[in-house]
C-alpha positions in Angstrom: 180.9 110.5 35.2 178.4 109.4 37.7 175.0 107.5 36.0 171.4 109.2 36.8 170.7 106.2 38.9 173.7 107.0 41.4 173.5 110.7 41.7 169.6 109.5 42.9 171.0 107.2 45.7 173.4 110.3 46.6 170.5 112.7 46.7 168.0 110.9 48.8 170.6 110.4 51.9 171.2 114.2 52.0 166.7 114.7 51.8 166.7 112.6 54.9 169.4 114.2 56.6 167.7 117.7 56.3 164.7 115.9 57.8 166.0 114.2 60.1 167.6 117.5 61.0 164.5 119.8 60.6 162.1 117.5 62.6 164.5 117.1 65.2 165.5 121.2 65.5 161.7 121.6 65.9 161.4 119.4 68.8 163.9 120.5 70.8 162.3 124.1 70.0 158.9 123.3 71.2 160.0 120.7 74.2 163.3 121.8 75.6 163.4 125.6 76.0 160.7 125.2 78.5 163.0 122.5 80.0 166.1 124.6 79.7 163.5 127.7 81.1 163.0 125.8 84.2 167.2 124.9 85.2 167.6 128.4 84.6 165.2 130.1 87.1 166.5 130.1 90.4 165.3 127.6 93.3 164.3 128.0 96.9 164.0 124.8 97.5 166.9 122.5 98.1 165.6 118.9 97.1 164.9 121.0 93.6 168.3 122.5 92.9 169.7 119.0 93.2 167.0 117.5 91.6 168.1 120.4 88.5 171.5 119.2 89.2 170.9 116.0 88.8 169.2 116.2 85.3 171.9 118.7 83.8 173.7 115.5 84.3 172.2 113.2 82.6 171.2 115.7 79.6 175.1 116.3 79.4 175.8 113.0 79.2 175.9 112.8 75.2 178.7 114.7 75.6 180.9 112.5 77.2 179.2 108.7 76.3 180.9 107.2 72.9 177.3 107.4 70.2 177.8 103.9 69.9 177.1 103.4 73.2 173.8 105.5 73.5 172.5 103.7 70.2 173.1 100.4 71.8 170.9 101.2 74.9 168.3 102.8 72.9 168.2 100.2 70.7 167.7 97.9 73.3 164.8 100.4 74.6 163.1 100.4 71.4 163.5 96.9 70.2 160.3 94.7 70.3 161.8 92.4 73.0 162.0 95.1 75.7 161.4 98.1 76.9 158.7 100.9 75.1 159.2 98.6 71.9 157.5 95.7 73.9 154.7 97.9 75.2 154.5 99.1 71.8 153.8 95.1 70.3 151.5 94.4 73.0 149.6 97.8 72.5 149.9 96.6 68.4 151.8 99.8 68.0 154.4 99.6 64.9 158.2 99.8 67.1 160.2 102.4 66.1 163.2 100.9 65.8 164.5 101.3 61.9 162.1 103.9 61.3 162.6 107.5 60.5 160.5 108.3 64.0 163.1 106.4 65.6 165.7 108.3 64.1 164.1 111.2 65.1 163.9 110.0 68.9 167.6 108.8 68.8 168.8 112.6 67.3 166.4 114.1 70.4 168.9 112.4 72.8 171.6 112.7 71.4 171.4 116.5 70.4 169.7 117.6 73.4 172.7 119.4 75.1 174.2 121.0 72.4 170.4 122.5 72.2 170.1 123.2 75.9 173.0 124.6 76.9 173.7 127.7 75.0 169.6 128.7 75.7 170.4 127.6 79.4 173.3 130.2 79.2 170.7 133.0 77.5 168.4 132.2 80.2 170.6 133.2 83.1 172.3 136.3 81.1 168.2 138.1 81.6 168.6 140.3 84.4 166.5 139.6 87.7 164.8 142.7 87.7 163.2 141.8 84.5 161.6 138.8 85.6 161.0 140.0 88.6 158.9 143.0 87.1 157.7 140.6 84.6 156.1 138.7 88.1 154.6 141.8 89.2 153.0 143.2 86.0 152.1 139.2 84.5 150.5 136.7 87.2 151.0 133.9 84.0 153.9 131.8 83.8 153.2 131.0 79.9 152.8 134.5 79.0 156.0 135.5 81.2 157.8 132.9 79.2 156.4 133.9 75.6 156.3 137.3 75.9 159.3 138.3 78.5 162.0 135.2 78.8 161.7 134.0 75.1 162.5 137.1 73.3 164.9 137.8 76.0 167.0 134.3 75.0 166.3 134.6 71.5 170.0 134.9 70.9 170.8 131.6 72.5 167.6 129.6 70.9 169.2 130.8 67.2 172.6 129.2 68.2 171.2 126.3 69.8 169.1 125.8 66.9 171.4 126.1 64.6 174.1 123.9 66.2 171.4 121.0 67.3 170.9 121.3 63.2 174.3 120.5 62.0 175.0 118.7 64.4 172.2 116.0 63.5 173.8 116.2 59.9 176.8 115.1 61.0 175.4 112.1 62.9 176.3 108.4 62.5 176.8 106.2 65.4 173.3 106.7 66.6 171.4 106.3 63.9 173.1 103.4 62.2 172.9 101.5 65.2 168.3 102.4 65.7 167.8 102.8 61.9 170.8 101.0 60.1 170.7 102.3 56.8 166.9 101.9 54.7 167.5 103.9 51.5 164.6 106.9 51.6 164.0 106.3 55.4 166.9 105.5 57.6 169.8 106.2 55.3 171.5 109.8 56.1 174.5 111.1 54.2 177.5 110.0 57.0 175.7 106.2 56.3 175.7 107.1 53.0 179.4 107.9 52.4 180.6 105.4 54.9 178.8 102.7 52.3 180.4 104.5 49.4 184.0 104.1 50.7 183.4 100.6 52.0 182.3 100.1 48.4 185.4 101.6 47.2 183.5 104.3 45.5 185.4 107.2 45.9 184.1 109.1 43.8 180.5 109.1 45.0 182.5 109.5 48.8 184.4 112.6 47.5 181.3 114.2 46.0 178.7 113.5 49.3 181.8 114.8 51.5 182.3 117.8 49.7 178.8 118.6 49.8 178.9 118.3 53.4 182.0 120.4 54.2 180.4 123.4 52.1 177.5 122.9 54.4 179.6 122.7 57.6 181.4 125.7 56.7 178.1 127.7 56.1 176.7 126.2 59.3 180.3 127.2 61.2 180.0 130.8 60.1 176.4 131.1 60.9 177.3 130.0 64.7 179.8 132.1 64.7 177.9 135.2 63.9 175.2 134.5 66.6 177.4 133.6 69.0 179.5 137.2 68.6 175.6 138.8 69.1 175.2 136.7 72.2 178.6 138.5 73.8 177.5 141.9 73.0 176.3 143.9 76.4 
């Protein structure tokens, strides 16, 4: 049997996981569908294109860059030696490094092209007329993206949302090495069971992981289901 006290410390990783994944879903709601709005619509001018090019690049470069690696450099960023954590000290700004905003920051990166990618994809499946009759009849480039584009994509911003979510559950490179592992703040359930087996609780390890697999499997077959609605004509 597992004590109160335990099932407590199991508990509170899996709270800041759904946070962490929650806050971080949000953000990428609010401040990368106008980003991936703007790779999407089509570009006269050639210093632009490449300059598109260019940050499709470096957004895409979670994908390909160990998490170890981008932790490392961000915690360098955010440390109080260097970087926005020493303009944070000298502007007597709390740093963010091992701190849930920190997490938060590190998740942004790190999930940001599994985010903008499928609404990218959603953005270029709206037909041309449409915007273009959107130009005509709307002179405001907000409004054409809340009332036309946005509804338009809303297939790909559900399966980017949900995959940016689970796949911040799933993190642990990144945010052990900028929040190491605070119980209530900075611990998240892949910290939490890697602690457990390095305890040689297996138990504990069995139960977190077991939790997490039902979740993945829920998450899996939610993505799935979008993404069938995002093929249909």
């Amino acid at each position: 049997m597992i004590d109160q006290s335990l099932m407590s410390d199991m508990l509170s990783p899996f709270w800041v996981s759904i946070k962490l994944a929650s806050v971080t879903t949000l953000c990428l709601l609010v401040f990368a569908t106008p980003v991936a709005y703007w790779l999407a619509k089509p570009s006269q001018k050639k210093a632009v294109g490449r300059l598109k090019i260019l940050l499709m690049g470096i957004i895409a470069m979670p994908l390909v860059l160990p998490p170890t690696v981008i932790g490392f450099y961000l915690l360098l960023l955010l440390s109080p030696n260097m970087g926005i954590g020493k303009w944070l000290i000298e502007h007597n700004i709390s740093p963010l490094i091992f701190t849930f905003e920190g997490l938060v920051i590190g998740s942004i990166i790190y999930s940001l092209p599994f985010y903008i990618q499928p609404v990218y994809a959603q953005f270029l499946r709206i037909p041309k007329s449409v915007m273009e009759m959107a130009q005509l009849l709307e002179p405001s480039r907000l409004r054409r993206l809340l009332t036309v584009a946005l509804p338009q994509a809303k297939v790909g911003i559900i399966l980017g949302s949900l995959i940016s979510f689970a796949h911040t559950i799933g993190e642990f490179g990144v945010v052990l090495m900028i929040g190491g592992s605070i119980s209530g703040e900075t611990k998240v359930v892949s910290i939490a069971i890697y602690e457990q087996v390095e305890a040689l609780n297996y138990e504990a390890a069995h139960m977190m992981s077991g939790i997490l697999i039902i979740m993945g499997v829920v998450m899996v077959a939610l993505i799935a289901s979008v993404s069938r609605m995002s093929q249909r004509p």
